[in-house]
C-alpha positions in Angstrom: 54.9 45.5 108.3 56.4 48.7 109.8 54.1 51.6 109.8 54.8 55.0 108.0 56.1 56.8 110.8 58.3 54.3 112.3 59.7 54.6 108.4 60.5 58.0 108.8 61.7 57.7 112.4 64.4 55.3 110.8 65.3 58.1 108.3 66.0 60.7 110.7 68.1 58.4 113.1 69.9 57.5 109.7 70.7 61.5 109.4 71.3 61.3 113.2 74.1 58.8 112.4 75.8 60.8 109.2 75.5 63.8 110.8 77.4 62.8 113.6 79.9 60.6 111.7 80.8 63.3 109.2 80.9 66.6 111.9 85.1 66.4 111.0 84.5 67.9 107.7 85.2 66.7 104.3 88.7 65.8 104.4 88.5 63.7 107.0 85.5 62.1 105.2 87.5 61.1 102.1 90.5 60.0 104.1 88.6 57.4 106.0 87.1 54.7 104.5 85.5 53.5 107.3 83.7 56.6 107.3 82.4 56.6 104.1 81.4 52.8 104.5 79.4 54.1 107.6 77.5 56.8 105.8 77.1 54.9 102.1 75.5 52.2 104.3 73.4 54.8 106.4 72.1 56.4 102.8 70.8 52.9 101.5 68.9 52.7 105.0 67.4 56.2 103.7 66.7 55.1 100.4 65.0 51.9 101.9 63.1 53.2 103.9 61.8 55.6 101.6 61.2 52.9 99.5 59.2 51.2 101.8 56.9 54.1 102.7 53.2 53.3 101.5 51.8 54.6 98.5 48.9 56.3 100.2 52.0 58.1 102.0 54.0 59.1 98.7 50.8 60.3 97.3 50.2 62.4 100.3 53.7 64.1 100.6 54.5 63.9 96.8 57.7 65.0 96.7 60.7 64.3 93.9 62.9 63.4 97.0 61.6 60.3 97.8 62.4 58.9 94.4 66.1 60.4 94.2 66.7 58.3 98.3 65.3 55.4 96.4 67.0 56.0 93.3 70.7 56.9 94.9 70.1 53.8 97.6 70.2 51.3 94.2 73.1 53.7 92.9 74.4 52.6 96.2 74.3 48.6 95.9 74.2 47.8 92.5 76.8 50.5 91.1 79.4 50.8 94.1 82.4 50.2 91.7 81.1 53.7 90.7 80.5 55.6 93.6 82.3 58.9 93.4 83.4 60.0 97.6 83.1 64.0 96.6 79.8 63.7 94.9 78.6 61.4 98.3 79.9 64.4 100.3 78.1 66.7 98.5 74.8 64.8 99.1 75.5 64.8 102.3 76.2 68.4 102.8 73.0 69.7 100.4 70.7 67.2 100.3 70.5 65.9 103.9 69.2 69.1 105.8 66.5 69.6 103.3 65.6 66.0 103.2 65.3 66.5 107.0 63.3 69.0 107.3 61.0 67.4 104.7 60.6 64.1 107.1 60.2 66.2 110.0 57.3 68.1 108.5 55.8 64.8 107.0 56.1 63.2 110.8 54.9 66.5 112.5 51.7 66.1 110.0 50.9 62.6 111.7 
């Protein structure tokens, strides 16, 4: 089993990879599906991983956030016929940096 911090390592190179993927803006993000395949894959990786963190860990860094990756990652595979691009976009824009900044505390704590 993959250890805590390896889990959060594979949240931030998820981040890595939508960050980079979506630096053309939002237009360019709903004009591409390829693009929005690339990140709605890259958020269930999120929401996996957080899933997969250990309870000791969840208890430690209790945070709502954790639930809403987990939450928005089955969104992601069982819903997709109602995945809405501008409300994905929006996640992207205000919900990755904080989310960021909350795994880089939790792995600067290790």
């Amino acid at each position: 089993m993959r250890s805590d911090r390896a889990r959060l390592q594979d949240i931030l190179a998820a981040i890595d990879r939508i960050e980079q993927e979506t630096r053309s803006g939002k237009a360019q993000f709903l004009n591409d599906a390829k693009t929005q395949i690339w990140v709605l894959y890259h958020l269930q990786t999120i929401g996996e991983a957080s899933r997969s963190l250990s309870t000791e860990f969840r208890v430690r860094h209790d945070d709502p956030t954790w639930a809403k990756a987990i939450g928005l990652r089955n969104i992601l595979v069982h819903h997709y016929f109602e995945i809405d691009a501008d409300i994905i976009w929006e996640i992207v824009e205000r919900d990755l940096p904080p989310f960021r900044a909350l795994v880089e505390a939790c792995l600067t704590a290790f």
